[in-house]
KOLKE-114896 format. One record per residue (C-alpha): x, y, z; residue in three letters. Coordinates in pm, whole numbers, padded with zeros to 5 digits, always signed. Layout:
XYZAla
...
% end
This chain:
+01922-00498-02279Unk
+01836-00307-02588Unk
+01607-00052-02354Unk
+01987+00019-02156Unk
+02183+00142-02484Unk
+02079+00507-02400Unk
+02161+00499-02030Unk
+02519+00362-02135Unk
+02575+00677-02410Unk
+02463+00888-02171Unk
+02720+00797-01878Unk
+03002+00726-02123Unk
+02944+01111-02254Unk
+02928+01256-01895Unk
+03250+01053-01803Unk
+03410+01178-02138Unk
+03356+01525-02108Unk
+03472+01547-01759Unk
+03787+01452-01824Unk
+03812+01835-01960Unk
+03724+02005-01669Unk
+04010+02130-01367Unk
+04067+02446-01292Unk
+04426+02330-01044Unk
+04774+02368-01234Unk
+05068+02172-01118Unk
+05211+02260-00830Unk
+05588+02462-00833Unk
+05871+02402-00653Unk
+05789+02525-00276Unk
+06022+02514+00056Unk
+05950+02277+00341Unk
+05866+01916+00337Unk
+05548+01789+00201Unk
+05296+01573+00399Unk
+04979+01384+00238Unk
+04667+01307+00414Unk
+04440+01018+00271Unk
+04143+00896+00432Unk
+04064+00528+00461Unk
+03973+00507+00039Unk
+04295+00679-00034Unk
+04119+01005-00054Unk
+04235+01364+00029Unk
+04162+01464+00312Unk
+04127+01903+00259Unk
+04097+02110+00566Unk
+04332+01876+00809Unk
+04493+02071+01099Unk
+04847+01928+01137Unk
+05037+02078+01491Unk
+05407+02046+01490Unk
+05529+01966+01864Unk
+05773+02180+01969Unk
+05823+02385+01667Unk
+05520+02617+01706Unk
+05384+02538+01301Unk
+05053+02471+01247Unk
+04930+02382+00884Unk
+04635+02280+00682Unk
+04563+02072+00431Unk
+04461+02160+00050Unk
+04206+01994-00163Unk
+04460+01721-00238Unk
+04540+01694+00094Unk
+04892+01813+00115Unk
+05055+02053+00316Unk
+05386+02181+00358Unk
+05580+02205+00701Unk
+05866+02455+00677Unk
+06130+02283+00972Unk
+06459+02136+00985Unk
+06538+01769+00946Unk
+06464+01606+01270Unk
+06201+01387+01440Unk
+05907+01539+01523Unk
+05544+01498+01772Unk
+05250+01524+01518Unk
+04888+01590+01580Unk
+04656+01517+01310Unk
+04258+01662+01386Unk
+03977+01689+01098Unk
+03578+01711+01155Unk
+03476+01308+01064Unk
+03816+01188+01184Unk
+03968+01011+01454Unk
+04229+01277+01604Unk
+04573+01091+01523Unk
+04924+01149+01705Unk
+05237+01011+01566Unk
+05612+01033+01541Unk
+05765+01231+01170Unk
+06070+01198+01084Unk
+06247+01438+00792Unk
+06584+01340+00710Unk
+06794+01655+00530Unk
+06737+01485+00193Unk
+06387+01427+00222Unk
+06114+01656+00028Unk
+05853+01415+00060Unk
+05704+01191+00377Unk
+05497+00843+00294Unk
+05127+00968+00293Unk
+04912+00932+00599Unk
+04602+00721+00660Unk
+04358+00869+00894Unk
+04033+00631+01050Unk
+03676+00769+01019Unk
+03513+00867+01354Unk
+03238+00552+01346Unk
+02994+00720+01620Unk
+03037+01070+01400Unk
+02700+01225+01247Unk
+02901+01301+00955Unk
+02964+00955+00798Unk
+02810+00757+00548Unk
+02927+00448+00373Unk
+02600+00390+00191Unk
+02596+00589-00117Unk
+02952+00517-00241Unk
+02998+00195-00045Unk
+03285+00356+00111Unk
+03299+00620+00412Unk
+03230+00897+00315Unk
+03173+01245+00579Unk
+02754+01341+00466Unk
+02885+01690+00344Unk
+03139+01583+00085Unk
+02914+01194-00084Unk
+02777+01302-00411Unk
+02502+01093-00347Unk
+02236+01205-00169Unk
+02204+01027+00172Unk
+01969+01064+00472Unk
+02071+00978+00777Unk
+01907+00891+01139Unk
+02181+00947+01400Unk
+02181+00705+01712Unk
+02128+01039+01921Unk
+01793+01088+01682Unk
+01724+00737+01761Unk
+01707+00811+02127Unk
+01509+01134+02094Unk
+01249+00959+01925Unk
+01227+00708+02214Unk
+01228+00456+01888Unk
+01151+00095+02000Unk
+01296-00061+01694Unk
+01390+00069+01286Unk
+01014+00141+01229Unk
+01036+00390+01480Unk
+01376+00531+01367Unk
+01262+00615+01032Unk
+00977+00869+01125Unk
+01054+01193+01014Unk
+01265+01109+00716Unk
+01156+01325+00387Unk
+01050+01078+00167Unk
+00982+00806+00404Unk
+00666+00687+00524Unk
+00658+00394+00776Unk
+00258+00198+00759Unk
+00096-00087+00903Unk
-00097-00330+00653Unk
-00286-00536+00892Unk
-00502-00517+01133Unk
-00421-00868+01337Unk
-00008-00879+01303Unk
+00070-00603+01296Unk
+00260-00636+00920Unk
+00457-00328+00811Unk
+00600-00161+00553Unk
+00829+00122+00433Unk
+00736+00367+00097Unk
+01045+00603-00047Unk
+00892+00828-00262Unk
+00565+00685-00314Unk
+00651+00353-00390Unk
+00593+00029-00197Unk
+00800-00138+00068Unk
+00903-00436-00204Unk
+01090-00179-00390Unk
+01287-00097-00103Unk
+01631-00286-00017Unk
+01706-00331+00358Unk
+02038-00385+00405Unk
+02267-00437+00757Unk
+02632-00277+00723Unk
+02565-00293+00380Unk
+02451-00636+00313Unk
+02162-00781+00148Unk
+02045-01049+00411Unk
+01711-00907+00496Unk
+01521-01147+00264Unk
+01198-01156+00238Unk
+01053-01356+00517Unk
+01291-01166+00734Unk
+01128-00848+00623Unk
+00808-00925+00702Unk
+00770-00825+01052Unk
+01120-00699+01003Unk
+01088-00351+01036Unk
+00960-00349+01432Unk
+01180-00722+01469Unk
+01540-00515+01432Unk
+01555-00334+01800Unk
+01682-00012+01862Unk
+01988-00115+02075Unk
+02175-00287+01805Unk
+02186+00036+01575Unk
+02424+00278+01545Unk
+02268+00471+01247Unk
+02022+00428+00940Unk
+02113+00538+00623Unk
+01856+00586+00312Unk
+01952+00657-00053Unk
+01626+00726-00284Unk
+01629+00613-00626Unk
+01781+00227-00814Unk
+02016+00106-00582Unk
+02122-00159-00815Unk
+02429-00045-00962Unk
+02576-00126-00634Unk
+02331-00360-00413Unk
+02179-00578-00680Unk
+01788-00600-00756Unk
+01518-00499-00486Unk
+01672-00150-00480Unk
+01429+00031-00747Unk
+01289+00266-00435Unk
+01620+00271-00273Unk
+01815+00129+00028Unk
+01768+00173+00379Unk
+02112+00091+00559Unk
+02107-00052+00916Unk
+02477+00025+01036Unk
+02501-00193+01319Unk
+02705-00010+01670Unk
+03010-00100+01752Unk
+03274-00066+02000Unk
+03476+00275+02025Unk
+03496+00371+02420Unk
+03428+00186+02757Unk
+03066+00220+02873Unk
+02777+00094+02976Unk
+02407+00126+02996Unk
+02058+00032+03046Unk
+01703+00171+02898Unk
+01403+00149+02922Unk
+01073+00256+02734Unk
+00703+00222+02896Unk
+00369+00338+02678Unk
+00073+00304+02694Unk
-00136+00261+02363Unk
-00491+00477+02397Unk
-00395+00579+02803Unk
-00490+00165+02817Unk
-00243-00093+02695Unk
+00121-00116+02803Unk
+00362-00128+02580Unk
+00711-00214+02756Unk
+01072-00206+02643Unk
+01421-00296+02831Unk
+01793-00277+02716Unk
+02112-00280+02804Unk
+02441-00265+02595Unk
+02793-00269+02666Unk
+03135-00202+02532Unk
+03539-00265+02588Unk
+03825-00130+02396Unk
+04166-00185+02519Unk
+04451+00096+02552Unk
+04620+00015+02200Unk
+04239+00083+02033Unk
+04351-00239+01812Unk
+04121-00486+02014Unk
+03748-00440+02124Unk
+03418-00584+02191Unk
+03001-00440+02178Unk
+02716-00658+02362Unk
+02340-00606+02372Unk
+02034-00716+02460Unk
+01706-00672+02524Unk
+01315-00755+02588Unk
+00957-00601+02452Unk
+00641-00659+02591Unk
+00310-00533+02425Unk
-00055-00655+02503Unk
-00295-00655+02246Unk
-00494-00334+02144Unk
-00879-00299+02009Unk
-00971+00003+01863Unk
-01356+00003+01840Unk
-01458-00294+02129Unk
-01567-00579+01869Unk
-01332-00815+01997Unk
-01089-00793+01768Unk
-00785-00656+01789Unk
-00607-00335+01580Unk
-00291-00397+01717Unk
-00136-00740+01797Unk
+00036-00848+02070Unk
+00389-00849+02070Unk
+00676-01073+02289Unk
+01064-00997+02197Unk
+01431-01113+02260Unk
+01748-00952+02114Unk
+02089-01036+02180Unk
+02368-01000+02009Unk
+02790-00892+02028Unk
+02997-00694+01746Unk
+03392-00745+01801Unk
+03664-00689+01592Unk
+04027-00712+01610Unk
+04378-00538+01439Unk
+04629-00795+01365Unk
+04879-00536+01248Unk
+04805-00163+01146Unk
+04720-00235+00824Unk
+04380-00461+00875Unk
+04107-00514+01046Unk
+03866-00791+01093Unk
+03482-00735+01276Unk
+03263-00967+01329Unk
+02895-00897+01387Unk
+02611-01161+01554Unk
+02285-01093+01637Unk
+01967-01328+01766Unk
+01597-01256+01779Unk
+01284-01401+01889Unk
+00938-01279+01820Unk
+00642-01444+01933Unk
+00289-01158+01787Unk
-00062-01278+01775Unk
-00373-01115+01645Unk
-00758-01164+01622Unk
-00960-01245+01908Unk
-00982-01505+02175Unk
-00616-01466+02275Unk
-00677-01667+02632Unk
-00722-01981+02343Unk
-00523-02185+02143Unk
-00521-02014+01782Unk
-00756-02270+01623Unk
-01053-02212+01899Unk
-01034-01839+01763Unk
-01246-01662+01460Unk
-00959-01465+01366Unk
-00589-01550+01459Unk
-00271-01457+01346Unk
+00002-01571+01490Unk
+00353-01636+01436Unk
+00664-01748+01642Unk
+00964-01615+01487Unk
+01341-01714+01552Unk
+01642-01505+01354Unk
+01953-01576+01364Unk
+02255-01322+01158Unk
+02608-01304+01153Unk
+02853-01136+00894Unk
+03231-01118+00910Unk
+03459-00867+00718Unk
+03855-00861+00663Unk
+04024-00514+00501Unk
+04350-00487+00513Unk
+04539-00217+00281Unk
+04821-00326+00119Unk
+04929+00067+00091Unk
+04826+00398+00155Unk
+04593+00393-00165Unk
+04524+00054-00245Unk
+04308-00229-00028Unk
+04087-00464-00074Unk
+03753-00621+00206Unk
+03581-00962+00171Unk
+03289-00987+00357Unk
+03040-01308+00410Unk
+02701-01243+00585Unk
+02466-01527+00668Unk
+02109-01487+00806Unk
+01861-01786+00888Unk
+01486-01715+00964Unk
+01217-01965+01047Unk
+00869-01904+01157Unk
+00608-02140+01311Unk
+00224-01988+01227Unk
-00102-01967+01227Unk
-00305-01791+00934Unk
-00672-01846+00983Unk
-01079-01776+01070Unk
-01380-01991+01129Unk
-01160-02221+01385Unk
-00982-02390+01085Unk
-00752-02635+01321Unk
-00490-02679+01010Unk
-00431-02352+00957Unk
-00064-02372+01088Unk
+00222-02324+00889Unk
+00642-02391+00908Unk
+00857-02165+00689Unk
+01242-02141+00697Unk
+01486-01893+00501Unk
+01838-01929+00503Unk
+02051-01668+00350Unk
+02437-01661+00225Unk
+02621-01329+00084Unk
+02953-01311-00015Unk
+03118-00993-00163Unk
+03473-00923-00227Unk
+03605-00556-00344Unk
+03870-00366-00414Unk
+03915-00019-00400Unk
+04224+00186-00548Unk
+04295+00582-00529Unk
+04497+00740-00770Unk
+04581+01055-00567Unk
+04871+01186-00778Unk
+04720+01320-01090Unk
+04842+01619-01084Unk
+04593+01887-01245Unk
+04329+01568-01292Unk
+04231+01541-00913Unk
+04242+01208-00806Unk
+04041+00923-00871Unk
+03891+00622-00672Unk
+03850+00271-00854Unk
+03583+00039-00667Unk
+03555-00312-00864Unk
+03391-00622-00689Unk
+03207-00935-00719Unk
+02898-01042-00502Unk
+02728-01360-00454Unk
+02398-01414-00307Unk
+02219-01737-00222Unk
+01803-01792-00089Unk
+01650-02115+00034Unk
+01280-02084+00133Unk
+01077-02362+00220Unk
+00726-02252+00329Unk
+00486-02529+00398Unk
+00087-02454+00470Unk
-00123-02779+00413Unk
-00478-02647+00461Unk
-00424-02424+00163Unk
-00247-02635-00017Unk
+00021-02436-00024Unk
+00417-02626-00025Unk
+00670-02417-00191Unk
+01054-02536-00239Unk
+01238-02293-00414Unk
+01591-02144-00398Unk
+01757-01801-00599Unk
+02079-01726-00667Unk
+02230-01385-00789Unk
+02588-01341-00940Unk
+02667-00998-01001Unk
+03013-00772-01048Unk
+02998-00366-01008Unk
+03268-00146-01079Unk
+03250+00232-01011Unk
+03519+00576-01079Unk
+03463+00819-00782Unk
+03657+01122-00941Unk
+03803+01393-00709Unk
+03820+01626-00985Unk
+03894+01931-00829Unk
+03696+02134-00497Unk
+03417+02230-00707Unk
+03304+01919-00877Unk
+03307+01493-00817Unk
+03166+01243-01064Unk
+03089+00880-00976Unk
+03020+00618-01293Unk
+02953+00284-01243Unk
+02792-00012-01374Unk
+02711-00356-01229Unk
+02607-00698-01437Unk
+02421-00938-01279Unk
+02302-01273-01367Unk
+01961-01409-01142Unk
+01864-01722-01162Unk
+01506-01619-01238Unk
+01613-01440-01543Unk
+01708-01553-01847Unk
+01997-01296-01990Unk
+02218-01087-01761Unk
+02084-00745-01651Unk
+02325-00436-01639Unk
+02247-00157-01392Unk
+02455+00158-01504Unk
+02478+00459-01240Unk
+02555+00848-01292Unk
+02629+01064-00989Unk
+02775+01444-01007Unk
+02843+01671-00710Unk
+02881+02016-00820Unk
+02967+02241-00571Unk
+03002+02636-00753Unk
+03036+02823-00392Unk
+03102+02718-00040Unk
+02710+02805+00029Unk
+02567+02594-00276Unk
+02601+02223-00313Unk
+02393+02068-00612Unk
+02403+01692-00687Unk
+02262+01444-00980Unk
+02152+01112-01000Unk
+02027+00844-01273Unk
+02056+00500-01224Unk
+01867+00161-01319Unk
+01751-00110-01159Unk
+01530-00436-01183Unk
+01339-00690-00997Unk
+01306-01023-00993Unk
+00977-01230-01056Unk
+01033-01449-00734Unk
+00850-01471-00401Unk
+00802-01150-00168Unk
+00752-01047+00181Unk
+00367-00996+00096Unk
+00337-01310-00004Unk
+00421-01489+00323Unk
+00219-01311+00495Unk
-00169-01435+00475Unk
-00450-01153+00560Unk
-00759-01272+00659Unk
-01066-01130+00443Unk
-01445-01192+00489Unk
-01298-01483+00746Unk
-01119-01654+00443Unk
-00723-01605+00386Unk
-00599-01403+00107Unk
-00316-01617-00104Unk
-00075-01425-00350Unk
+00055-01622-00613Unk
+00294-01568-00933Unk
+00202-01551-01271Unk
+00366-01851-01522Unk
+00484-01599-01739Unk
+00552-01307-01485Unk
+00893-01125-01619Unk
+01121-00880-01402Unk
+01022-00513-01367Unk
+01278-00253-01491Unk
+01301+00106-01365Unk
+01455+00385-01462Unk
+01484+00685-01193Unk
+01672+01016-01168Unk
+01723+01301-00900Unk
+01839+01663-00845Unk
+01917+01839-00567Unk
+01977+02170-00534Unk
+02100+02267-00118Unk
+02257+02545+00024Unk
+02427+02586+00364Unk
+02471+02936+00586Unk
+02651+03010+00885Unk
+02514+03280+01056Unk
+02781+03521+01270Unk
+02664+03500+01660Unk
+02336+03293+01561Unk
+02380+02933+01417Unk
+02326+02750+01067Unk
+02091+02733+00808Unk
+02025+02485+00534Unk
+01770+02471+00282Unk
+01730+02174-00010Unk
+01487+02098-00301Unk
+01505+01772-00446Unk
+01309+01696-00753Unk
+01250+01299-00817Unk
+01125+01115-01134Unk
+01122+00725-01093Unk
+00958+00493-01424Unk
+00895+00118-01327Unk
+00855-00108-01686Unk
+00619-00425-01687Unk
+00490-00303-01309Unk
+00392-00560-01131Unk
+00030-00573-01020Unk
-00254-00826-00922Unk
-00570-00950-01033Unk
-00866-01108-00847Unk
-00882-01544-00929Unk
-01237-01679-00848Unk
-01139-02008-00611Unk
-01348-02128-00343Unk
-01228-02088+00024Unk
-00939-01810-00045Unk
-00940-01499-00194Unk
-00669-01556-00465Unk
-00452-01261-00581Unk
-00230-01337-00889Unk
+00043-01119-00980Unk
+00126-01000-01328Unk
+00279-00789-01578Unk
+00064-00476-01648Unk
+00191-00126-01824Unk
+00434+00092-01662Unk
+00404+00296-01331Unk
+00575+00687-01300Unk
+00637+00874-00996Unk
+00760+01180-00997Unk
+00745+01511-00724Unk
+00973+01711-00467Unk
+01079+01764-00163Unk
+01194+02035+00050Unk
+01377+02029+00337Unk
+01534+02300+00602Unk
+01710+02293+00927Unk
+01830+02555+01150Unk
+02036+02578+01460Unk
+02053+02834+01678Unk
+02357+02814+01928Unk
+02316+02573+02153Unk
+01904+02602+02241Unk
+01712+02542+01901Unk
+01690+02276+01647Unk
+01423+02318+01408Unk
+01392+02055+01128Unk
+01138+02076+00838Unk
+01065+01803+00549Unk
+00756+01812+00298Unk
+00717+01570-00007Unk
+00451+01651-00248Unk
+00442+01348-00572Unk
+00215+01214-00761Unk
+00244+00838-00833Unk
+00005+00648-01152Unk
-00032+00326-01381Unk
-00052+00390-01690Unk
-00325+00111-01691Unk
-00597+00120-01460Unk
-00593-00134-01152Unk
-00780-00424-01219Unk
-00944-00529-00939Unk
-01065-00127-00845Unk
-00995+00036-01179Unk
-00834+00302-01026Unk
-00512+00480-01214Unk
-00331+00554-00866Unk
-00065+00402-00693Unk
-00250+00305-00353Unk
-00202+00438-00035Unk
+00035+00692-00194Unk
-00047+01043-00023Unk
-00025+01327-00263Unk
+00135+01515+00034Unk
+00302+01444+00371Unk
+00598+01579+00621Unk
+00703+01685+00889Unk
+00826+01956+01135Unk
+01037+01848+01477Unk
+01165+02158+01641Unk
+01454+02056+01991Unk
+01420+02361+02270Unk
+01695+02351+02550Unk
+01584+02668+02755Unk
+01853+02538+03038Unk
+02151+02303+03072Unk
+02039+01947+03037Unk
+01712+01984+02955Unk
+01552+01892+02636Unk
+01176+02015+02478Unk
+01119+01796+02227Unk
+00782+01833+01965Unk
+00688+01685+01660Unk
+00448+01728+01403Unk
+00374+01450+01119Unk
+00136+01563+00853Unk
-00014+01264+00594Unk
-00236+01391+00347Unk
-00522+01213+00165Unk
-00447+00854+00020Unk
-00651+00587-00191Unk
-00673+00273-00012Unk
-00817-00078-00104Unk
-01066-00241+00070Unk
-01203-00529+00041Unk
-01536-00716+00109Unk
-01640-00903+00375Unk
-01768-00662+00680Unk
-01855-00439+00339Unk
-02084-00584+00058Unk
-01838-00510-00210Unk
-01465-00416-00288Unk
-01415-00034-00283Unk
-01160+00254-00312Unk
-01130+00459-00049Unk
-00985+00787+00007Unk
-00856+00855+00320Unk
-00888+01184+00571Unk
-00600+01417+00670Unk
-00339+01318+00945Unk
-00199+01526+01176Unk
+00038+01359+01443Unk
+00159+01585+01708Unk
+00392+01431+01975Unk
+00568+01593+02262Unk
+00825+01469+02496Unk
+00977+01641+02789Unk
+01375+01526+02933Unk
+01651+01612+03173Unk
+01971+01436+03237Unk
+02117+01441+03561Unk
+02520+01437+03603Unk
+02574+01171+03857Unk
+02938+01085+04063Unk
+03194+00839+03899Unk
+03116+00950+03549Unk
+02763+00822+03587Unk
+02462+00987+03425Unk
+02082+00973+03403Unk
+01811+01063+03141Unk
+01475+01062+03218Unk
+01155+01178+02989Unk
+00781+01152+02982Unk
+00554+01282+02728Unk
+00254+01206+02465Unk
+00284+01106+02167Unk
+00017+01149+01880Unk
-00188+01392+02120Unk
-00451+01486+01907Unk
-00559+01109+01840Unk
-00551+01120+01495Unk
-00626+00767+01373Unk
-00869+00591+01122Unk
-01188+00575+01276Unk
-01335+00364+01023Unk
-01181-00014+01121Unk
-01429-00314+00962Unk
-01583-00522+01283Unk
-01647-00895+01377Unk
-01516-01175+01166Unk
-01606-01098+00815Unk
-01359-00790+00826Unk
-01090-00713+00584Unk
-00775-00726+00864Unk
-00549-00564+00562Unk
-00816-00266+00567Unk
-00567-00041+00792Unk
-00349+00258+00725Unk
-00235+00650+00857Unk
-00091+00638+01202Unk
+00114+00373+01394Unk
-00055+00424+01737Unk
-00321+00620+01901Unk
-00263+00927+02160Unk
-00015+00702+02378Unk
+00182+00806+02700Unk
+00541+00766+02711Unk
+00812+00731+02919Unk
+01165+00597+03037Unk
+01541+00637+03133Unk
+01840+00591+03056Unk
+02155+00522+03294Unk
+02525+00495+03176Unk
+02852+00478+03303Unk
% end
């Protein structure tokens, strides 16, 4: 708590000094009747085109939303239009001794690229959050031919997607260097992707049941609880806005050899009032196993998938709105060799049948145009049948199950009028969050019973302050069941915008985790044909981190050409009592326990650009150069460096549409250098290793073809990873160290597919 104290000053002196800058006087008396636009926080909405009917007067908003239309009492046709918004048309009505109408609410455009709900926990459009937010577009989703969210996040600055075993296939996501347990996955916003779930998560969560992804780097906790030291990846979930329907379908094949297959179809209703509507999906993946170097044992596992799942939601009155959201998967992936055998007649198998089941319902309802309040409940239940082991161990199986309950209640009120003070948007809430686990292995002895529980409140001022500049303070207080005292997680973000071309924006928060059981440690690698076993320290205490950001972007439009954007972000990130492993001599298992050692510090920059030229050229650029150290040496490889932690890596994906309909799309993904662990076994002894260069190139060709009846049809074929870059150096037989993988997902693989809608 103590360590906090400075954090607090610091925020408290920010907020305080703030409260001294506006540059907007108060309004004088002015002709005509005044009309407010809010968006669904209560915010202003600046820049809103407002069309009188019939009395040829078109106005726009100002930066507190307002606008004046100069007519005589009457009743009037209305049409509301701003970029993020649903266009709204509506009756107004100006009696003669009326200067002022009620304020209107417009509704975010939900399929827009421009929103984001992640940052601030409320929409916000992408140009106007002061917290920096990436974000992978369904249409992005689609160009990359993604199978499922490990695909979607390629070619996100910052982000590198890796696979951590050989036989399963078990992956993980870095932001900024650090590992995939400091990252918080969330879907809509809620923290039900525990840790079993996120095991195979990342390929489990299929590309038909997202809308958009959404990543904030840096402590998420000040909003999201612990887990969110990296920072949060947001699965928004698609729902229904139009009627349509369609089917996919993806076919690869890994190294020109093994198919790789993928079908979906999803579906949508929305009745005439817009106040009623329903989103189905589902779908099927098919991939056959995959060895690299003809030992017998494979480098990637073989995979069996079904998704299903239905998002409604429904208006009461005009004021509220309830969704509910369902989703089902089962995975069935196996890896090793002998895969015409039951898993115990194998040397090496992993397998594991997993069945996920999620739902989460939300209720908002605004009680006026600035104040409203959503309770949300999210539930998500994962079990898993397995098989961890080598040497034809026949009680090697394993049961786990992982039920998960969230509750969160908030409450969110604008104060729009304050004159020369901007306006300012009050977020306070409460969130509950409850974990069973029950994982059961009896040949290693391993029966574990435990259950966590996290109580935290947040509240958080988003100030408005003027065009030019919008703080957000916040702090949230939560109590773990795995800690002693109650943490608190302040947060400081500033958007300063000093010209319409330059945008900067600043972030410091905290955050913390847990010592309690993670998605490594329920999943069992296989090393020297012995399991590897992760286990807790008695005295292991939480990790506390401490990270900040700066951004510095600007934006041109370029007369008769396109746009132009250009960022540097610079990224400092200190974990306290890091949590790390050391080797425990047992016979049978290779026994990893994890402690408290020193602190860790990451720290670097990236740079991104994007231009668009008219309609025939996209060209996006990202490159992230960190470092990333203990500030004790490992001790199992006495190495200072955060492993597999590339000292450089990005990206350049350039769209070319040299005709109507048809799309050129290339990517190249650059990974540079990285120390990576390996273990004994096929190798006499544990040693670092430093990995080679990467360069992924992948190229994909499409057209779409306008059928009758509204009807149309994409097709695409292409390569990706031409240049077969990927490790060459996989351990053989048996004895090998299965967690001894890393670079590239897949080999040079051929793609294709379709896509039909109506």
């Amino acid at each position: 708590m103590k360590k906090q104290k400075p954090m607090f000053r610091f925020t408290l002196f920010i907020f305080l000094a703030l409260v001294f800058l506006s540059t907007a006087g108060p309004a004088g008396a002015e002709e005509g009747y005044l009309l407010q636009i809010l968006d669904p926080n209560g915010m202003p909405v600046e820049g809103a085109r407002i069309e009188v009917e019939g009395a040829d007067v078109t106005v726009q908003t100002d930066t507190n939303g307002k606008a004046r239309i100069a007519v005589v009492p009457g009743t009037y046709n209305i049409e509301i239009s701003a970029k993020g918004f649903e266009p709204l048309a509506q009756n107004l009505r100006i009696k003669a001794d009326q200067a002022e109408e009620e304020p209107i609410r417009m509704s975010l455009a939900f399929t827009t690229d421009d929103v984001v709900v992640t940052g601030t926990m409320t929409g916000r459009l992408l140009d106007d959050t002061p917290v920096k937010t990436e974000l992978v577009t369904r249409e992005d989703i689609e160009r990359k031919t993604a199978i499922s969210l490990a695909g979607a996040l390629s070619q996100v600055e910052g982000v590198r997607v890796e696979a951590n075993c050989q036989n399963c296939g078990f992956t993980g996501v870095r932001i900024n260097g650090l590992d995939s347990k400091y990252t918080q996955i969330l879907m809509d916003s809620m923290p039900v992707v525990s840790g079993l779930a996120s095991v195979y998560g990342l390929e489990q969560i299929p590309q038909e049941m997202i809308e958009r992804v959404e990543v904030v780097k840096g402590g998420g906790s000040a909003l999201y609880g612990g887990n969110a030291v990296a920072g949060v990846i947001n699965v928004i979930s698609r729902r229904p806005t139009r009627n349509q329907a369609s089917v996919s379908g993806n076919y690869l094949l890994i190294d020109m050899d093994q198919p790789w297959l993928n079908i979906s179809a999803s579906g949508s209703v929305v009745n005439e009032e817009r106040d009623m509507g329903a989103f189905v999906f589902g779908g099927t993946q098919y991939r056959n196993a995959w060895d690299a170097n003809d030992d017998g044992f494979s480098e990637i596992g073989r995979l069996r998938l079904l998704d299903a799942g239905a998002n409604v939601f429904f208006d009461p009155f005009d004021d509220a709105s309830l969704q509910i959201n369902t989703h089902f998967i089962q995975e069935k992936r196996r890896g090793g060799d002998s895969f015409e055998k039951p898993e115990h007649q194998a040397e090496i198998a992993e397998s594991i049948n997993t069945r996920r089941y999620g739902a989460d319902m939300r209720w908002k309802h605004w009680l006026s145009s600035s104040l409203n309040y959503e309770v949300n409940y999210g539930f998500a239940y994962t079990e898993r049948d397995s098989y961890y082991g080598a040497g034809m161990d026949p009680n090697a199986y394993g049961f786990t199950k992982n039920p998960v309950h969230v509750v969160r209640g908030a409450l969110n009120n604008n104060f729009s009028e304050m004159g020369r003070y901007g306006s300012l948007l009050l977020t306070a809430g409460l969130q509950y969050e409850y974990e069973e686990l029950k994982d059961t292995f009896p040949s290693y002895d391993r029966f574990t019973d435990v259950d966590y529980s996290d109580f935290g409140g947040f509240i958080q001022a988003d100030w408005l302050v003027n065009d030019w500049i919008e703080p957000i303070v916040g702090v949230r207080v939560d109590k773990h069941s795995e800690i002693d005292d109650p943490i608190a997680s302040p947060r400081l973000a500033l958007k300063i915008k000093p010209t319409d071309r330059v945008t900067l924006r600043t972030s410091a928060s905290t955050g913390f985790r847990a010592p309690q059981i993670f998605d490594e440690d329920l999943h069992i690698t296989i090393v020297g044909g012995e399991p590897t076993l992760i286990e807790n320290s008695p005295d292991l205490k939480e990790e506390s981190s401490y990270s900040f950001s700066q951004e510095v972007a600007t934006d041109w439009v370029l007369p008769d050409t396109g746009t132009f954007r250009f960022a540097v972000t610079g990224f400092y990130t200190r974990i306290n009592d890091t949590f790390t492993f050391e080797e425990i001599e047992t016979p049978g298992a290779l026994v990893l326990r994890r402690i408290n050692q020193g602190h860790t510090e990451v720290y670097g920059a990236e740079f991104q650009m994007n231009f668009n030229c008219r309609d025939w050229l996209t060209a996006d650029f990202g490159w992230t150069l960190e470092s990333a150290k203990r500030s004790e040496p490992d001790p199992i490889f006495n190495s200072d460096d955060v492993f597999r932690t590339p000292e450089a890596y990005g990206f350049l994906a350039t769209i070319v549409r040299p005709m109507d309909r048809l799309e050129i799309i290339n990517s190249l993904e650059l990974t540079g250098p990285m120390k990576v662990e390996h273990f004994a076994g096929f190798i006499p002894e544990d040693r670092l290793e430093e990995s080679d260069w990467f360069y992924v190139w992948d190229s994909k060709v499409s057209y779409t073809f306008d059928l009758k009846h509204n009807r149309n049809l994409k097709v695409y074929v292409g390569v990706d990873n031409i240049l077969d870059s990927f490790q060459d150096d996989f351990d053989e037989g048996p004895d090998r160290d299965a967690g001894y993988v890393y670079g590239p997902m897949v080999p040079r693989t051929f793609v294709t597919g379709f896509k039909f809608g109506i």
